[in-house]
C-alpha positions, 0 to 999 in steps of 0.5 A, spaced: 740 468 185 734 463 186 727 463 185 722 457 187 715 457 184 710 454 189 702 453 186 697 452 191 691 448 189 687 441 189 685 442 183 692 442 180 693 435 184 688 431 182 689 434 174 682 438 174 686 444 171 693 443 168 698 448 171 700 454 167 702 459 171 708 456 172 710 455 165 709 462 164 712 465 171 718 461 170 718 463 162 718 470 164 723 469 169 729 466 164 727 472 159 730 477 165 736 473 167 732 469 173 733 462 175 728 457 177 731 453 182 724 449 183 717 448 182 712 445 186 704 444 187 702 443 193 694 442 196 690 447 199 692 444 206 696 448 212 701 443 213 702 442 206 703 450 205 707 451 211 711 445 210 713 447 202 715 455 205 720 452 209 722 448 204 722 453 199 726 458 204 731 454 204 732 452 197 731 460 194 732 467 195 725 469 192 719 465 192 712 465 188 706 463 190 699 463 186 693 461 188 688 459 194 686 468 194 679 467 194 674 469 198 671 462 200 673 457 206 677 453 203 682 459 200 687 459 205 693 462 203 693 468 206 691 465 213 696 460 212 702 466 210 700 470 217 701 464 221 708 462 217 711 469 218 708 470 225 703 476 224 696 478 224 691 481 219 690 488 217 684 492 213 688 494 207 683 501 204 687 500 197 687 494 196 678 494 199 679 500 193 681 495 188 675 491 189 670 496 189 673 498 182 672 491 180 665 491 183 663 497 180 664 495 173 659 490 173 655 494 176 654 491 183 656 492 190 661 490 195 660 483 199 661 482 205 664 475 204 668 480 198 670 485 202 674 481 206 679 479 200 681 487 202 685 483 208 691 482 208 698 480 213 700 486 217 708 485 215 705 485 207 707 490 201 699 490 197 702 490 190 694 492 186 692 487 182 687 492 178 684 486 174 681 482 180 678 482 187 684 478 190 691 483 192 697 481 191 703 480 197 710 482 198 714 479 204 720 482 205 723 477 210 730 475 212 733 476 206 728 473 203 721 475 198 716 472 197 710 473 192 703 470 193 699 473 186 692 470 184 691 463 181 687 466 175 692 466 169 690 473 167 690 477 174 697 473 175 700 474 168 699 482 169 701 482 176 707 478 173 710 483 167 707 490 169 710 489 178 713 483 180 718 482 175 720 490 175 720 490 182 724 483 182 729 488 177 729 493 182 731 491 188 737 485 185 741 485 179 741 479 174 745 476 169 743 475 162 740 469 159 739 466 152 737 460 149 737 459 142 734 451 139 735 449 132 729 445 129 730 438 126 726 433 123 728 426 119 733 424 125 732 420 131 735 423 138 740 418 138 743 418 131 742 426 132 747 426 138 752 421 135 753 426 129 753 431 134 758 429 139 765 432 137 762 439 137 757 437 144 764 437 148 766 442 145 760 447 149 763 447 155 769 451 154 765 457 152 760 455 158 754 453 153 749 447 154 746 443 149 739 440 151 736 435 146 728 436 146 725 429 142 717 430 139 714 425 134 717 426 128 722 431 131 729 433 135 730 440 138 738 442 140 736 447 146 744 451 146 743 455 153 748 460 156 748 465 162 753 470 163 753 479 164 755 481 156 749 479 152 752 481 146 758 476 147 753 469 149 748 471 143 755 471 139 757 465 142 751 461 140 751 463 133 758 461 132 757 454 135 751 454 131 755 455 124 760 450 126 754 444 126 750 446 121 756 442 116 754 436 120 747 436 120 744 442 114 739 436 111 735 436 118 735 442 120 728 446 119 729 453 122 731 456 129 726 458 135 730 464 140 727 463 147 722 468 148 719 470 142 714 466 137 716 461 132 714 459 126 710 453 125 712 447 120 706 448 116 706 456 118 713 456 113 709 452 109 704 456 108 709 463 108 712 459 102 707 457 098 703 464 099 711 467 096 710 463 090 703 464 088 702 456 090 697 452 091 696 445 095 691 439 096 691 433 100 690 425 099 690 422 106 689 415 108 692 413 115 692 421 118 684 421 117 685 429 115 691 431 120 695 433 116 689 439 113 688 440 119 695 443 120 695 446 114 688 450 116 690 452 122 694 457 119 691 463 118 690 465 111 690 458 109 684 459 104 690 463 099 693 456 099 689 451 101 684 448 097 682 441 100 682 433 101 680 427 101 680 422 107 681 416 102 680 412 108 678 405 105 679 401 100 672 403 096 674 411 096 681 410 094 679 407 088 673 411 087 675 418 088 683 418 087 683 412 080 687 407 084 686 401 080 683 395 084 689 391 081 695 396 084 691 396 092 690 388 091 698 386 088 701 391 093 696 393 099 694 400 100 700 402 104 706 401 098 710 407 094 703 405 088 697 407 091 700 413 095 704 415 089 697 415 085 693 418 090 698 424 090 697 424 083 689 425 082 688 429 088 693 434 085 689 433 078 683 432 081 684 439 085 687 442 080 693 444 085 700 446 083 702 441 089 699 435 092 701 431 098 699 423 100 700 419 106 698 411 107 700 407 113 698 403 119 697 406 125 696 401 128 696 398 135 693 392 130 694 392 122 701 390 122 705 383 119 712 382 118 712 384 112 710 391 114 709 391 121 705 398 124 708 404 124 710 403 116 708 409 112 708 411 105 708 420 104 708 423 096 709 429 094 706 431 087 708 436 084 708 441 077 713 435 074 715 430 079 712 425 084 717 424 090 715 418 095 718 416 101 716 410 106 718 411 114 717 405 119 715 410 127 713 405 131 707 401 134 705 408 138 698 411 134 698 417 136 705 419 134 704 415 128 700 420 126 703 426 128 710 423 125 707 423 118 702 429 118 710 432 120 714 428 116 709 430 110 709 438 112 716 437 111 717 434 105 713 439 102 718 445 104 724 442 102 721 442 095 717 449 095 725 451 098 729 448 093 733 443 098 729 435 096 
């Protein structure tokens, strides 16, 4: 069974909004067993819009539509959906009802350009959309569904959970799909695949597949299966999981199953540094505050957090975190040193039981051979110890950034767990 996503609007085209319906749609689907065999976002265009249901048609066995069910002109999609299944438009008194509610609610009457959301094709199921004027449509049509829904992210969402989906589970049967990702950090994608490849071959015999997620600073390995016993896929994900933990134990930072919220890296930070009683401030250089602002953005933060400082230049190193003259002229900024002193003073300073420090070139300009962009410094100051590590991330600024905020956050869990 196959399920074809189709958006409908200018305003994803031309990136005045981005596209978030489908990502929850096809999201939802995969959680109930549902494959999506394709997305497409096409204009407020009749030709656009007919020519994308053939092609949907001939592709998928349900089709989803949102969008383009306002009340103005240049909202077409229920025109455009009579002429493609060749029917007229009837006055819906449910649908008109819905309306009136949504209406009344704010205290106002009906329009009369409103009243006509309660139109709809003749041959259409109205599904009630209770959150807005415009009504969802089922098509029951050769074997086929298709779903036209609101394009407001709320409205849809709603429809989706509480009546699509219910009513999707009612009339097909679905197998069962499940995905869990293992979380790595510290390894490159290749060197990554390299050490994994033995065990990669070896999933296709239980009918899993492996898909590798890069970001800054971090690998995700997404293992997926689908099959009619969910209790056997979830067992047989867990044991190849077993099997490559030997492999690559010192990258791995925790687990996400598809579906449901996962921590954060600066959440389990967070949730260790609260289980300890601890506390942690910030010295940073290249970040410009990046890494403060991962650790603030979890909630209860201020138990554990106490502050930083964004020694950005030379004056301020020296000033605030008594890095000495000489070390920044003999060594340069960046160099295991100063990074080394300013997780020392912060730490001092602030009175913390653990400080982390990070200097390095961003870039794109900065670089020489010697150290060329990219290069970073990360310290770890703790109650007995000091811990630096240098990382060479590229000449991209922006990932250079998130990479050190990551490789930092990182750091810090393994020493808060007991596994540096």
């Amino acid at each position: 069974m196959q399920v074809e996503i189709i958006t409908i609007g200018d305003e994803i085209l031309i990136g005045q909004i981005i596209d978030t319906n489908s990502a929850f749609i096809a999201q939802l689907l995969n959680l109930n067993g549902i494959s999506v065999k394709q997305i497409s976002s096409v204009s407020d265009s009749r030709e656009h819009i007919l020519k994308a249901l053939d092609e949907a048609k001939s592709r998928a066995d349900i089709v989803l539509i949102t969008g383009g069910l306002g009340p103005t002109k240049d909202d077409i999609t229920k025109k455009t959906l009579c002429e493609y299944f060749k029917t007229t438009m009837r006055f819906d008194e449910g649908a008109y009802q819905d309306v009136v509610n949504i209406f009344a609610t704010y205290g106002k009457e009906v329009t009369p350009i409103n009243k006509l959301q309660a139109e709809v094709p003749a041959i259409c199921e109205v599904i009630h959309n209770y959150n807005g004027t415009a009504p969802c449509m089922w098509f029951d049509v050769d074997d086929k569904i298709f779903v036209s829904m609101p394009g407001v992210p709320y409205e849809m969402k709603v429809l989706m959970k509480e009546q699509v989906v219910p009513k999707l589970r009612e009339r097909f049967r679905f197998p069962s799909i499940y995905h869990k990702t293992i979380l790595t950090q510290g390894i490159g994608e290749s060197t990554l695949s390299e050490l994994v490849s033995d065990w990669e071959d070896s999933l296709s015999d239980i009918n899993i597949k492996l898909a590798y997620l890069p970001s800054p600073g971090m690998v995700r390995l997404r293992l997926s299966t689908k099959g009619e016993d969910k209790n056997a896929l979830i067992r047989n994900v867990e044991k190849k999981i077993e099997e490559v933990k030997p492999l690559i134990s010192q990258f791995i930072y925790g687990y996400e199953i598809y579906g449901v919220e996962r921590e954060s890296l600066e959440q389990m930070v967070g949730k260790l540094l609260k289980e300890k009683k601890k506390t942690v401030s910030t010295a940073e250089s290249c970040t410009g505050g990046y890494i403060s602002h991962l650790l603030t953005k979890v909630a209860g933060s201020s138990e554990y957090y106490i502050g930083s400082v964004i020694s950005y230049a030379y004056e301020i190193k020296e000033t605030e975190l008594d890095v000495p003259h000489d070390i920044i002229f003999k060594h340069g900024a960046v160099s295991q040193p100063v990074v080394e002193q300013m997780a020392k003073a912060i730490r001092e300073k602030y009175k913390t039981d653990y400080a982390i420090s990070a200097s390095g070139i961003a870039g794109p300009g900065g670089g020489t051979d010697e150290k060329p962009v990219g290069t970073v410094w990360v310290s770890i100051a703790t109650p007995t110890k000091i811990i630096s590590e240098k990382f060479l991330f590229g000449a991209n600024r922006e990932r250079n950034i998130q990479k050190t905020a990551n490789v930092a956050l990182n750091m810090l869990k393994k020493e808060l767990e007991g596994s540096y």
